[in-house]
C-alpha positions as CSV (number, residue, x, y, z in Angstrom):
1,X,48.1,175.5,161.5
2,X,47.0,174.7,157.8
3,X,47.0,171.1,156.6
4,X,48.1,170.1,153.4
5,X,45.8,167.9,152.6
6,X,43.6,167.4,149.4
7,X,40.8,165.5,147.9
8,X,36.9,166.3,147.5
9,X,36.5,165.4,151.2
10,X,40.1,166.8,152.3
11,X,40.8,162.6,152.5
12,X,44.1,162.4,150.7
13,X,47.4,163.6,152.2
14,X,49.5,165.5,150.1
15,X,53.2,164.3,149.6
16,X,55.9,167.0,150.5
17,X,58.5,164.4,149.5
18,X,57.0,164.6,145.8
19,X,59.2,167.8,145.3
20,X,62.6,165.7,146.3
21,X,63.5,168.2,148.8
22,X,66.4,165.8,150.0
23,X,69.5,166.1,148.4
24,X,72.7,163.7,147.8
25,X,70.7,160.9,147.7
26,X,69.3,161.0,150.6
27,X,66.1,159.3,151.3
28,X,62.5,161.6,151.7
29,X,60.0,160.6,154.5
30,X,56.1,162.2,153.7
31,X,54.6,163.5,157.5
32,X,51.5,164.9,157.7
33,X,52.0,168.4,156.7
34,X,55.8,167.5,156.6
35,X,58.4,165.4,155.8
36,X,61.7,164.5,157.7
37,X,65.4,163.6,155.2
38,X,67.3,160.6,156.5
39,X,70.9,161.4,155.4
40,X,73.8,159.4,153.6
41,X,76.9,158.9,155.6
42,X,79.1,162.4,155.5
43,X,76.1,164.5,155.0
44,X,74.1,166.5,157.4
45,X,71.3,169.4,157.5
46,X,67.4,169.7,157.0
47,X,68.2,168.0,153.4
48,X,71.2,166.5,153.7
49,X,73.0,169.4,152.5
50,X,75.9,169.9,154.7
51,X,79.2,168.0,153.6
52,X,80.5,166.4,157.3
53,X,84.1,166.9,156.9
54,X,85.6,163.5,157.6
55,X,88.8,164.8,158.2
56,X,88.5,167.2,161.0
57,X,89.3,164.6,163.5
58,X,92.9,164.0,161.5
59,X,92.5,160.0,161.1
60,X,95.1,159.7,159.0
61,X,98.9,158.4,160.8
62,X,102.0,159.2,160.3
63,X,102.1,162.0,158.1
64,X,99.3,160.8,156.0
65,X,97.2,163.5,154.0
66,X,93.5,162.9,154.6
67,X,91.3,163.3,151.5
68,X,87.6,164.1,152.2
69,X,85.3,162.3,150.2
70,X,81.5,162.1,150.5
71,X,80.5,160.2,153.8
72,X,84.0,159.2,153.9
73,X,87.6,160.1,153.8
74,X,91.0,158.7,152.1
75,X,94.4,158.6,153.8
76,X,97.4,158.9,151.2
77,X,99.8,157.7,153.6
78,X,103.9,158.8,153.4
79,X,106.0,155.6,152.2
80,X,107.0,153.1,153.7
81,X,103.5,153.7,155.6
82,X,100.1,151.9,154.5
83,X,96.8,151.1,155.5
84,X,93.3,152.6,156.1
85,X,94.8,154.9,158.4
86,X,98.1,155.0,157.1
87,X,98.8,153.2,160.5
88,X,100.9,149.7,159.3
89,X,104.0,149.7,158.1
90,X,104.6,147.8,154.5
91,X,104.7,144.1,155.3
92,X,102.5,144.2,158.5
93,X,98.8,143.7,158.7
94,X,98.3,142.5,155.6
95,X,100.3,140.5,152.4
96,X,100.4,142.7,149.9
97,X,101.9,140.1,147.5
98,X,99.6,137.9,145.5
99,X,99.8,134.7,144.7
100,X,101.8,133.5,147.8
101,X,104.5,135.7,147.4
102,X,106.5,137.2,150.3
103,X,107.0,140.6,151.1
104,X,110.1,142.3,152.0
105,X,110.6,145.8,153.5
106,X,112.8,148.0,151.7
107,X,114.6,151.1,153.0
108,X,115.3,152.7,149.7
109,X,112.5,154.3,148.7
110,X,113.7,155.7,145.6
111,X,113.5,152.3,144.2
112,X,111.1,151.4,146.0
113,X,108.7,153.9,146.7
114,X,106.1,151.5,148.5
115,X,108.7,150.7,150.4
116,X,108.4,146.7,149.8
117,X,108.9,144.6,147.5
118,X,107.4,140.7,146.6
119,X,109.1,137.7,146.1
120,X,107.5,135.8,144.4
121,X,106.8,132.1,143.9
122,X,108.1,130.2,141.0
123,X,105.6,130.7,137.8
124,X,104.9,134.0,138.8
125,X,105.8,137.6,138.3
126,X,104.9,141.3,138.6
127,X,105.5,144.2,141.2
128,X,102.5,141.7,143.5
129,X,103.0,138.7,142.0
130,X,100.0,139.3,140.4
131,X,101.2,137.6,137.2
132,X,101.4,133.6,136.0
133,X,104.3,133.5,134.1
134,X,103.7,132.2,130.2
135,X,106.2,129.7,129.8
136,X,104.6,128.4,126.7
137,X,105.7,132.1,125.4
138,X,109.3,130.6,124.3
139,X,107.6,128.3,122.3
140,X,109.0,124.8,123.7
141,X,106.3,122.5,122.3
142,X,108.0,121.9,118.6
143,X,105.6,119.8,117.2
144,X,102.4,120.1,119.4
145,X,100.1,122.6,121.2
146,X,101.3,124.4,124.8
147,X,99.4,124.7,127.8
148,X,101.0,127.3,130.4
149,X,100.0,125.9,134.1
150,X,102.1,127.7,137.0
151,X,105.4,127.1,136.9
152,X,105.4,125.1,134.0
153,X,103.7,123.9,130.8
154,X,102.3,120.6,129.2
155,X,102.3,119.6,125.2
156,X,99.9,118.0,123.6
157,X,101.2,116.5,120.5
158,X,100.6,116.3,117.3
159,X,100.0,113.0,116.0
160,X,102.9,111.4,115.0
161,X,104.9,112.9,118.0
162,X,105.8,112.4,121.3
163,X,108.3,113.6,124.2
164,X,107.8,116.0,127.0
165,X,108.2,118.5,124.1
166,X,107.0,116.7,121.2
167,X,110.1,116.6,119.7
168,X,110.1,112.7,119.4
169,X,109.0,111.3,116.0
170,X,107.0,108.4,116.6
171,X,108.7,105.7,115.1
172,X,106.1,103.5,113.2
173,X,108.8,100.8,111.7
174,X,108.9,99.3,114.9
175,X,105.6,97.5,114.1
176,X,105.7,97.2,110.6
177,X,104.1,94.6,108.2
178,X,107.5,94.7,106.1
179,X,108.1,91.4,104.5
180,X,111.0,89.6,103.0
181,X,113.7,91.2,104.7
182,X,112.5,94.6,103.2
183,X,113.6,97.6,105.1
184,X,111.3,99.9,106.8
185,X,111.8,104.0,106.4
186,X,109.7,105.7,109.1
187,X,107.4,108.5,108.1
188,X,105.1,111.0,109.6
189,X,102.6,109.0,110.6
190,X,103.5,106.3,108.4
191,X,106.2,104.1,107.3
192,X,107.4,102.6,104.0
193,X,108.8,99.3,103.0
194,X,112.0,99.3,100.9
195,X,111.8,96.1,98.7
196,X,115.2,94.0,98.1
197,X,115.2,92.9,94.3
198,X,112.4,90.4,93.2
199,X,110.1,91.6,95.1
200,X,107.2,94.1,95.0
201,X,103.7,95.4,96.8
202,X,103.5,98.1,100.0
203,X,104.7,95.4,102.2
204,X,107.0,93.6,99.5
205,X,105.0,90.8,100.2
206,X,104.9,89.9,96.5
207,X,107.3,88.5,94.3
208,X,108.0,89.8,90.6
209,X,107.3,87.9,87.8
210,X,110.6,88.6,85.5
211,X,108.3,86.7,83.0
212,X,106.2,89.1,82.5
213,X,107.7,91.3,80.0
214,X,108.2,88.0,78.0
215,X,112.5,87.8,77.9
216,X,112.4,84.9,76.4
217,X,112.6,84.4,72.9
218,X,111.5,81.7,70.0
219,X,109.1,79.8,72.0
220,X,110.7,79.2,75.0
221,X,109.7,78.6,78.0
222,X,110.7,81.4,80.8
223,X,111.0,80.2,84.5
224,X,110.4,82.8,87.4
225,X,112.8,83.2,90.0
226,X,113.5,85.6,92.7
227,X,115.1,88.6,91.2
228,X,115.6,86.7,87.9
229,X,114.3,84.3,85.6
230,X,115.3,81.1,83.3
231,X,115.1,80.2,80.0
232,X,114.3,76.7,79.0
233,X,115.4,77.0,75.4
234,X,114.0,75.2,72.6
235,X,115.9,73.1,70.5
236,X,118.2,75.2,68.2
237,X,118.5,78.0,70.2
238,X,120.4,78.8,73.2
239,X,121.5,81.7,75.6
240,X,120.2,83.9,78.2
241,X,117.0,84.8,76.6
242,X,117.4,81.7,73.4
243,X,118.2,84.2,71.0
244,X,121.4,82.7,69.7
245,X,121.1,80.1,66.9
246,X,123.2,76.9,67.1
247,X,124.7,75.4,64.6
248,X,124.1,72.0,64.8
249,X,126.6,71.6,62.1
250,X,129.6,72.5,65.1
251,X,129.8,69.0,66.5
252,X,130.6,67.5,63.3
253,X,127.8,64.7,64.0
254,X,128.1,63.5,60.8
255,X,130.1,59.9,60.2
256,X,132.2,58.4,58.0
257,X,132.8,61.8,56.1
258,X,129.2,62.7,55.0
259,X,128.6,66.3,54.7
260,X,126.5,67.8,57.6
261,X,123.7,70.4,56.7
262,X,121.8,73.0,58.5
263,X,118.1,73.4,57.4
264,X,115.7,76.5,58.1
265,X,114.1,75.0,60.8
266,X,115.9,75.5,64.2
267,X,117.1,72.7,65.9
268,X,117.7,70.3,62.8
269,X,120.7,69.0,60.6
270,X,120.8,66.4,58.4
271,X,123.8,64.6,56.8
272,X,124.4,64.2,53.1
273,X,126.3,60.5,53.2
274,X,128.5,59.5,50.7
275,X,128.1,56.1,48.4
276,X,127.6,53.1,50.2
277,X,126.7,54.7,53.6
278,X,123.3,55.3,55.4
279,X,121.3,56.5,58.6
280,X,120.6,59.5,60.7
281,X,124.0,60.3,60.5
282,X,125.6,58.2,58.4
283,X,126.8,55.6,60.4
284,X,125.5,52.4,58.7
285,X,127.3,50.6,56.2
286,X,125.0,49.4,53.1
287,X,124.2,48.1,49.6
288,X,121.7,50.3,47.8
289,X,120.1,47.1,46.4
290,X,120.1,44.9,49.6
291,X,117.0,44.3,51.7
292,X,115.4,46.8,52.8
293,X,116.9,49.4,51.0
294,X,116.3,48.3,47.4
295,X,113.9,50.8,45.7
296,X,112.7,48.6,42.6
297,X,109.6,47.8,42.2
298,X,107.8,45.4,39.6
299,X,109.9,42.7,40.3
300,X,112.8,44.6,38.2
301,X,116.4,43.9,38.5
302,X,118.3,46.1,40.8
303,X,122.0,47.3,39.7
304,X,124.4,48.7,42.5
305,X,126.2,51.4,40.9
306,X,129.8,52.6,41.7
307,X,128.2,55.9,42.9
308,X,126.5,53.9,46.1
309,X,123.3,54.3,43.9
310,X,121.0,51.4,42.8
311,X,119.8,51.4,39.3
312,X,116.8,49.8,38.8
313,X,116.3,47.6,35.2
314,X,112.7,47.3,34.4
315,X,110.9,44.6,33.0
316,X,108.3,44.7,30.1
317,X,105.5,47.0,30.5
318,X,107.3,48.7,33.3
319,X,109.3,52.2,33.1
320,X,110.5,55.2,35.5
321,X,113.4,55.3,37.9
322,X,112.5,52.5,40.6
323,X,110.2,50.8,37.6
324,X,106.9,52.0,40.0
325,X,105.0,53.0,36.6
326,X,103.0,50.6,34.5
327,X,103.4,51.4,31.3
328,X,100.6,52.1,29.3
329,X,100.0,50.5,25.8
330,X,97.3,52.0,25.4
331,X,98.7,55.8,24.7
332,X,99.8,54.7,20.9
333,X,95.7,54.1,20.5
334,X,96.2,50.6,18.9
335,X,92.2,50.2,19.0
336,X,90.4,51.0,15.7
337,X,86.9,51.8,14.9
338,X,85.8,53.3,17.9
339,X,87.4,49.9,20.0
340,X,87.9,51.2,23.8
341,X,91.8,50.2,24.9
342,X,91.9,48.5,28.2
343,X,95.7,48.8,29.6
344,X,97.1,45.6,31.0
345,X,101.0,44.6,31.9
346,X,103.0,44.8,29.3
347,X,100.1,44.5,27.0
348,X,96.8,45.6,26.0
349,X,92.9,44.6,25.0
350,X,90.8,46.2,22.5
351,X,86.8,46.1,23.6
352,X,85.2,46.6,20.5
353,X,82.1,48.2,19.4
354,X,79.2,46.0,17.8
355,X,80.1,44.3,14.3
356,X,83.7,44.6,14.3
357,X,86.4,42.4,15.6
358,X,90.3,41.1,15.9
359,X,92.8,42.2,18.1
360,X,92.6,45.8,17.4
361,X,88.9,45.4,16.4
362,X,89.9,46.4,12.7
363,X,87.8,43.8,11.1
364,X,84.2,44.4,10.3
365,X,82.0,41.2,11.1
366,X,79.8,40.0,7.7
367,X,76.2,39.6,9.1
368,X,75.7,38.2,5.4
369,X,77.3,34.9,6.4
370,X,74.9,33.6,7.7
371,X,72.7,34.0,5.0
372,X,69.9,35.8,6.9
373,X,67.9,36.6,3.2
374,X,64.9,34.4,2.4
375,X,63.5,34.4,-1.4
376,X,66.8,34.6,-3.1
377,X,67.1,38.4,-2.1
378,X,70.5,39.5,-1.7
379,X,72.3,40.4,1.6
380,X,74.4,44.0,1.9
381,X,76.5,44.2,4.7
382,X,77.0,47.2,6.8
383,X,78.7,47.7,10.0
384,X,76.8,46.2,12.9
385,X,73.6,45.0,10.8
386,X,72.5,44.0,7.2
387,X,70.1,45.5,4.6
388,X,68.2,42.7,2.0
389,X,68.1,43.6,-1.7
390,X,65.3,42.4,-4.0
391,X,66.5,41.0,-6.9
C-alpha cells in the first residue's frame, strides 16, 4: 500500500477531502490515505450520490400523491384530507384558522376545495382569519385621526373636537369672558363676543364714547352715555347736537311794549324801551332826569323831554350833550404877543412873556418909567429891556 503523504520528511498528510469528493452537501472526512462522506438526509453512496427515494414506503394516506424531495418527501393530500401524511381530516389535529377563528368541515368541495371553512372572530377576515379588519377604512373619524384595533377603532381628535368620532365641536362659549350681556358665537377653537350697542373691545368689556367724534356743536358740552350721548347746550342754542339757534326774541320778554332785539351773539336779546321806561327788559317805570338816571354833568339843568329823553342845558363854559366837556376859551387864541393861554371854567388866563402885560398881555411894559438913565441920557424902550441914548 502507498501512502499519500507529503513533506521533506514524508511528515504532512495529504487531504483527499481537498478535491470535495462529497457531493450534495455532504460533509468530507480526511483518513489517512482516505477519506469517508457523511451524507445529508435522502442521500446515499460512496459520495452521497444516490437520491434515497422517500417515497417508496408510500407515506402518504388516503389517496395522497407523495412528492420526493431531497432527504425528504411531500404528501399532496386529496381534499377534504390534510396533514403531513395526508392522515387528518380538515378540522382535526390542528386549527387551521388564525386568529381564534373556528373551523368548520365542509362537504362541498367545489366551494370549498380544502374542504373547511373559518369563522372568524369579530375584527377579522380572510379564508384563515388571517386578516384584522380596517375599520378606520370607512373613514368614521370626521374631524380627527383613526386608529384601527380589532374589532374596532379609536379617534384622536383634532383640537377643537370631541366625541367618539370627533364630530362634536367643542363649544368654547361655555367659559367665555363675554361681558355686558354680549353674546358669545362659538368658533373653532375660539369664540367671539357679539357687543350690544355702547359697547366695544374682544370681550365688550368697554364702553363707547359717543363723544368722541365730537356731536356736539357751538361749545357744548357732550355727555357720554351707554349707546348714546347728551348735549348740554350753551345758551342760545338748543337741540340734539345745539345746532338750532333760539330766538330769544319768541317769548316776547320784553315789557310794557318795548321792542325786543336779537344781537349776533347767541344767547342774547336786548329790549329797545319806549319813553319813560327802563331796565333789562323794560319793566321799570322812570324819569330820564331823576336820580340816578340823570346824565348831566357840570351842574347843568336837566330837561325831561316828551320823547322819555332828558336834555341837558349847560352852564357857562360848558357844552356837549350831557354838558361833560369844558369848554375851551382858549381855542379863539385871546393871548397876544407870544402870552401862553391857560383854560379855566368858563374863562381864561393869559401867562405872558417878559415886558408885556394886561389881560391878554397886549400891553408892552415901559422899563423907561422908572428912569433907569443917569447923566441926563435918554431912555428907549424896547420889549423886555431898555437901551440909553447919549444926548
Amino acid at each position: 500500500m502507498t501512502f499519500k503523504v507529503t513533506g521533506i520528511h514524508c511528515e504532512i498528510n495529504r487531504n483527499e477531502c481537498h478535491s470535495s469528493p462529497c457531493l450534495h452537501n455532504s460533509t468530507c472526512i480526511d483518513l489517512i490515505n482516505s477519506y469517508v462522506c457523511i451524507c445529508l438526509a435522502g442521500f446515499t453512496g460512496t459520495h452521497c450520490k444516490v437520491d434515497i427515494d422517500d417515497c417508496a414506503s408510500d407515506p402518504c394516506e388516503n389517496g395522497g400523491t407523495c412528492i420526493d424531495l431531497p432527504g425528504n418527501y411531500f404528501c399532496h393530500c386529496v381534499p377534504p384530507f390534510k396533514g403531513f401524511n395526508c392522515k387528518s381530516r380538515p378540522c382535526e389535529a390542528s386549527n387551521s384558522c388564525e386568529n381564534g377563528g373556528t373551523c368548520v368541515e365542509e362537504r362541498n368541495l367545489d366551494t370549498y376545495p380544502l374542504g373547511f371553512r373559518c369563522a372568524c372572530m369579530r375584527g377579522y377576515a380572510g379564508p384563515r382569519c388571517e386578516s384584522n379588519v380596517n375599520d378606520c377604512s370607512t373613514s368614521p373619524c370626521l374631524q380627527g385621526f383613526c386608529y384601527d384595533v380589532v374589532n374596532g377603532f379609536y379617534c384622536l381628535c383634532s383640537p377643537g373636537f370631541a366625541g367618539v368620532q370627533c364630530d362634536q365641536n367643542i363649544d368654547d362659549c361655555v367659559n367665555n369672558s363675554c361681558e355686558n350681556n354680549s353674546t358669545c358665537i362659538d368658533l373653532h377653537l375660539s369664540y367671539q363676543c357679539v357687543c350690544l350697542p355702547g359697547w366695544e373691545g374682544d370681550f365688550c368689556e368697554r364702553g363707547v364714547n359717543e363723544c368722541a367724534s365730537e356731536p356736539c356743536e357751538n361749545n357744548a358740552a357732550c355727555e357720554d352715555l351707554v349707546n348714546g350721548y347728551r348735549c348740554m347746550c350753551t345758551p342760545g342754542w338748543r337741540g340734539s347736537t345745539c345746532t338750532e339757534d333760539v330766538n330769544e326774541c319768541d317769548s316776547n320778554p320784553c315789557w310794557d311794549g318795548a321792542t325786543c332785539f336779537e344781537p349776533a351773539v347767541p344767547g342774547k336779546f336786548e329790549c329797545i324801551c319806549p319813553p319813560f321806561f327802563t331796565g333789562d327788559l323794560c319793566e321799570q317805570l322812570y324819569d330820564p332826569c331823576d336820580f340816578p338816571y340823570n346824565p348831566c354833568r357840570s351842574n347843568s339843568t336837566c330837561i325831561t323831554q316828551s320823547n322819555g329823553t332828558a336834555l341837558c342845558s349847560c352852564q357857562l363854559g360848558f357844552e356837549g350833550a350831557r354838558c361833560e366837556i369844558d369848554t375851551n376859551e382858549c381855542l379863539s387864541s385871546p393871548c397876544q404877543n407870544g402870552g401862553r393861554c391857560w383854560d379855566e371854567v368858563n374863562s381864561y388866563r393869559c401867562l405872558c412873556l417878559p415886558g408885556f402885560s394886561g389881560t391878554h398881555c397886549e400891553t408892552n411894559i415901559n422899563e423907561c418909567l422908572s428912569g433907569p438913565c443917569r447923566n441926563n441920557a435918554s431912555c428907549l424902550d424896547l420889549e423886555n429891556e431898555y437901551v440909553p441914548v447919549k444926548i
